[in-house]
N, C-alpha and C positions, 0 to 999 in steps of 0.2 A: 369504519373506513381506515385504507392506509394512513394518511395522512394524518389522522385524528390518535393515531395510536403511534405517531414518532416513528414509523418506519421507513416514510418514504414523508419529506417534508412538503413543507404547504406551497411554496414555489412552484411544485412537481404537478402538475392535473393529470391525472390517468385519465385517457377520454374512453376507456373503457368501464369506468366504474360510474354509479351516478352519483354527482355533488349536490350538495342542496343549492336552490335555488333561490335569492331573496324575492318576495313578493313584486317590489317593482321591475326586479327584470324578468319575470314571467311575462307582465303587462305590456314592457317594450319586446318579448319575443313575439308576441304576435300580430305585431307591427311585417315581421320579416317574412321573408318565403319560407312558404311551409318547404322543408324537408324531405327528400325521396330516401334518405340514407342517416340517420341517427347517427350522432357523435360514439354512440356506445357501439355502432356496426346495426341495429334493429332497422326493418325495412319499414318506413312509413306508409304503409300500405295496407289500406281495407278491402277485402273482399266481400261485395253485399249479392243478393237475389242471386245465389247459386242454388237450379233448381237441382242440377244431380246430384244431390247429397250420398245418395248409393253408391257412388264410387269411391267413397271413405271407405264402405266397408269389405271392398274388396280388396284391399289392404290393412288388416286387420292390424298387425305385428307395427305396422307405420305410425296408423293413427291412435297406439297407445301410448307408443313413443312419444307421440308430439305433445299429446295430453299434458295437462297439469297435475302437479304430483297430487293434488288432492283427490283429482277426479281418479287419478289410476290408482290407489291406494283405495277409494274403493269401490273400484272395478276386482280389483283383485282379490279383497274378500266376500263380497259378493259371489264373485265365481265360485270360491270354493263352500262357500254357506251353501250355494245353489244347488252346488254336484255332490254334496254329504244329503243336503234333504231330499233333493229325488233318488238318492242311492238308497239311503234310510226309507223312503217308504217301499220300494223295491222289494228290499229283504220285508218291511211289514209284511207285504202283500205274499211275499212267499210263505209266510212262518204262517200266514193266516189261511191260504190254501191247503197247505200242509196238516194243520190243525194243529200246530205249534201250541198254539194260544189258545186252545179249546180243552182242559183239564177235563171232562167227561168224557172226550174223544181219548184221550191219552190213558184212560183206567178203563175204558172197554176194549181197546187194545191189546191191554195189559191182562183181561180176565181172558179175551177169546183165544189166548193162548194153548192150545192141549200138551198133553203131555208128554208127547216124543218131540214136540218142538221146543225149540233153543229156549233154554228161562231165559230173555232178556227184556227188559223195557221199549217203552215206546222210545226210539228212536228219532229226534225232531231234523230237522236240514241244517240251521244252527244253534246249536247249543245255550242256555242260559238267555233265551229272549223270549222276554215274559208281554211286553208292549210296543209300542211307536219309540221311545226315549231309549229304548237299550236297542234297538236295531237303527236310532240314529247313531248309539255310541260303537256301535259295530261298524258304521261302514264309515264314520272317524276312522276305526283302528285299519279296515282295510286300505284305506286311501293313502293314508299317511305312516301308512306300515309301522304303527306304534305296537299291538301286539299284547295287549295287558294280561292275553293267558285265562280270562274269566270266559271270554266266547270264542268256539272255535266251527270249523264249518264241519260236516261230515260227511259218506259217501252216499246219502241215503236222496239226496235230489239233485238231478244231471241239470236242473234249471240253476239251481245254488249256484252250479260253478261255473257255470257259464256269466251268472252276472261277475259273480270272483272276477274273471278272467276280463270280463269288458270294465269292470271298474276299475281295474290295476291300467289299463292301458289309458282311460282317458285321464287318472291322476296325474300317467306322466308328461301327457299331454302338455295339461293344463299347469304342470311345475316347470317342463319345458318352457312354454311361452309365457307365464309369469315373471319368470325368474332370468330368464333370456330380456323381457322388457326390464325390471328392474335394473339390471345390469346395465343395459342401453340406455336408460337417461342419467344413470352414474358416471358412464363411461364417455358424455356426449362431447363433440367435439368441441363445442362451442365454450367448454370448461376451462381447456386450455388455451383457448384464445383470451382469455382473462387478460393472461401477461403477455400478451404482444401490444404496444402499447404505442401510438403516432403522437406526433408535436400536436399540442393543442390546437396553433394556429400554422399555417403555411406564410412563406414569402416568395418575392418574385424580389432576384435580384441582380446583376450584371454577375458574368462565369466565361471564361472564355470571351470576353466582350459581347457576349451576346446573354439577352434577358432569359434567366429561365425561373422555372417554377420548382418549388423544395420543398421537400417535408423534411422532416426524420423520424423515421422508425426502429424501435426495442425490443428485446426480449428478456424480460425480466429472470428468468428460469434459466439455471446454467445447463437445462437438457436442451437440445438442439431442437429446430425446425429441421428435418432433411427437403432438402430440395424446393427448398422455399423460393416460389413465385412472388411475385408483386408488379401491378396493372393497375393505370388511372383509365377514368371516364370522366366524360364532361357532359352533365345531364343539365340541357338549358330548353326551354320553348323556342322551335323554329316552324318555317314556312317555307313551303317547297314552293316552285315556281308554277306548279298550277293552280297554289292557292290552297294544297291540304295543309293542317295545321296538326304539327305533332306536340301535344303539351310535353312532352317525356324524352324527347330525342339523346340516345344514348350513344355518344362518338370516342371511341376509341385515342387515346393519345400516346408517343410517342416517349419511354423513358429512358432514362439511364442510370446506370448505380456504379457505385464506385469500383465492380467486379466486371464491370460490360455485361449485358445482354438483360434476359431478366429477371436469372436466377439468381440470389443473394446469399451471402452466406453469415448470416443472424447470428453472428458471436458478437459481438460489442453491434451498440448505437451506429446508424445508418443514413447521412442524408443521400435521400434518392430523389433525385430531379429531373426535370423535362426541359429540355430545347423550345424554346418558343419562336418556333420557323414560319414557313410560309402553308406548312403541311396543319399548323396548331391550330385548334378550335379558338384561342386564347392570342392569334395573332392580332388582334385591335380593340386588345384590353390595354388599358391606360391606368392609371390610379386614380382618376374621375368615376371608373365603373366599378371600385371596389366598396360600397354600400350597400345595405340590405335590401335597398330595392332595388338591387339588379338582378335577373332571373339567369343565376349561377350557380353551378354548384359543382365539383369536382370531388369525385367518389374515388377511393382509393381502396385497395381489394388485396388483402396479401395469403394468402393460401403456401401450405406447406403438408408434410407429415412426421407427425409426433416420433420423437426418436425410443419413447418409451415404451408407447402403445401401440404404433404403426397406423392409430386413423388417422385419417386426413380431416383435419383444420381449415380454418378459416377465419379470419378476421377482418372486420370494414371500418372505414369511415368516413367521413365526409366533411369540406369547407365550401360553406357559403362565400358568396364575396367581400364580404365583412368581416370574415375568418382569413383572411388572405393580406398578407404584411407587406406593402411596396417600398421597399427600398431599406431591408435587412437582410442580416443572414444570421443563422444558429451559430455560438458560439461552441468553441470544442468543449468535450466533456471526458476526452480519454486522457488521461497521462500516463507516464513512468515511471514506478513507484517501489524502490526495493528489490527491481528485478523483474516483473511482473508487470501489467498493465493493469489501471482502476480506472473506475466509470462512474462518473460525480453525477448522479442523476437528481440532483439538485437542480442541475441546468440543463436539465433535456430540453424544455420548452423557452430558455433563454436567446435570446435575438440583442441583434445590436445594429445599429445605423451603417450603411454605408453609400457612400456617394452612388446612386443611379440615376439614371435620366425619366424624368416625368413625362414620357411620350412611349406610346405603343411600339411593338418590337418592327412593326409595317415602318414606321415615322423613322426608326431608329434603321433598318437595313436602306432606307431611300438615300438617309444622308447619317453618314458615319460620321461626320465630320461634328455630330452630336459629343463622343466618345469621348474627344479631343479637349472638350471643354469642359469634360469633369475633370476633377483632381482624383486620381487616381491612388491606392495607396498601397502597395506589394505589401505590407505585412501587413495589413487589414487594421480595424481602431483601435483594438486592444495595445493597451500600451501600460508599460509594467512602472508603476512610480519607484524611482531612483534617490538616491540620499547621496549626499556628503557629509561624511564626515569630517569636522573638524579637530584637528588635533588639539590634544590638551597640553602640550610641550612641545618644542623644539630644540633641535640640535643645532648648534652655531660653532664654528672651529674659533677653538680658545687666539686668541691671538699671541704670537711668539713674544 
């Protein structure tokens, strides 16, 4: 792990990476609502009694991809053991048609020769194959175009070259799409979503007088995200007014980032937040409802495309209401330094206290007059401790 190896301090939680867990807070996790969105971006989601399984295989190139590198490792030699040993008995069966492999057939050949005919030998389709073991070793060397020069094919059977010709094409086939999947789970997008990396927990805190909702998001890798997206959801249990019951209900919310709109531009640390209006799923949330037994959960989705590779990325994650800080905000983490800017990610996930009103953002638009009654502080609590010094001497005018 980063943090274990001094690169990124212990302060710092990548919620992309997994930490260990102590045994007692496994015990009080599952006290909490289960998860539709993993801190890591994984979908908590089982699919059971799926009877069309056939439609896996009509996407064949997909569902290798998806595999586990154990299972496609070997898948992948399999395949080719498979297409050597039917290709290998192939040639058996020709050399054995032929009478390759029949030494008495090959010297009465060789006698019913006359005399104004050619002096040459029996003639075999390919050369130097005596059993099953050397015509597997032969369509090794065809497949893989290695070529050792001990067996070679000849013009003496039009069947010969026709498999020739059909084996060379399904090798490339099958190094085509082996080798095209390998590539694809090297290359998979979710690699580089490693380092895009959100505040562990969120806050809701006064912005404009009005309460909103913050994260902060990173990108570890000085390569860019191009055209990097980012979109919350707010996935809670509701009830519709005829009484259907959606356990999952997925609603849309309303953000803003320090660029306007809700494209970003992922060179330094990012707090991106939400207006808590009258439009908010989160307008008569209080800091009474932020415990783990409240059925909340706000899913944050940031998508872009890699400046390296050109695929397109994705990164998730997700806070519970227990994961949700009332009455903070992140502290800064950029400065000025030599010319340049640096980024202390030390304090990505650092928060600090600030005066907000303990009443939902509904309580708080009724009566402003809430506002009033905080102390309010323009330069926020940070406050830089100061020194006097005192002098070790003084200067006094001599008297005349």
């Amino acid at each position: 792990m980063l943090s274990r190896k001094g690169i990124i301090p212990e302060e710092y939680v990548l919620t992309r990476l997994a930490e260990d867990v102590p045994d007692h807070a496994r015990y009080r996790a599952r006290e909490r609502r289960a998860r539709f969105v993993g801190k890591n971006g994984t979908c908590n989601v089982a699919h059971k009694n799926i009877r069309e399984q056939g439609r896996f295989l009509q996407d064949v190139f997909t569902t290798l991809v998806d595999l586990k590198w154990p299972h496609t490792l070997i898948i992948f030699t399999m395949t080719f053991l498979c297409s050597w040993l039917l290709f290998g008995m192939t040639w058996w069966l020709i050399a054995f048609a032929h009478g390759d492999l029949d030494y008495s057939t090959q010297l009465q050949a060789g006698e019913g020769r006359g005399a104004g005919e050619e002096a040459r030998g029996f003639v075999p389709c390919v050369t130097s194959i005596h059993s099953f073991t050397s015509a597997f070793l032969f369509s090794i060397e065809v497949q893989v175009t290695i070529g050792f020069g001990g067996r070679m094919m000849t013009e003496e059977c039009l069947s010969a070259i026709l498999v020739l010709i059909v084996q060379n094409i399904v090798g490339l086939v099958i190094n085509a799409i082996m080798l095209g999947c390998i590539f694809m789970k090297t290359a998979q997008a979710h690699r580089r979503a490693e380092t895009l990396i959100f505040s562990k927990h969120a806050v809701i805190a006064l912005r404009e007088g009005k309460l909103c909702f913050m994260l902060r998001v990173g990108d570890l890798r000085k390569s860019m995200i191009i055209s990097a997206t980012i979109r919350m959801q707010v996935v809670k249990k509701t009830t519709s007014l005829e009484g259907e019951v959606v356990p999952l209900n997925q609603i849309d919310i309303q953000m803003e980032n320090p660029v306007g709109g809700s494209s970003i531009f992922l060179v330094s640390p990012l707090i991106i937040y939400h207006v808590i209006d009258k439009t908010s799923p989160l307008y008569d949330i209080s800091p009474l409802h932020l415990h783990h037994h409240e059925d909340l959960e706000v899913i944050v989705i940031l998508e872009g495309v890699v400046e390296t590779t050109g695929i397109t990325t994705q990164a998730r994650t997700s806070y519970l209401a227990d994961e949700i800080l009332w009455g903070q905000r992140f502290v800064p983490i950029v400065a000025e330094e030599d010319g340049r800017y640096s980024v202390d990610y030390s304090k990505f996930g650092n928060t600090v206290k600030v005066p907000t009103p303990s009443c939902t953002a509904r309580q708080l638009e009724e009566d402003r007059s809430i506002i009033d009654s905080i102390p309010l502080s323009p330069k926020g609590t940070s406050r830089k401790r100061s020194f006097r010094l005192k002098p070790k001497f003084t200067i006094t005018d001599e008297p005349s």
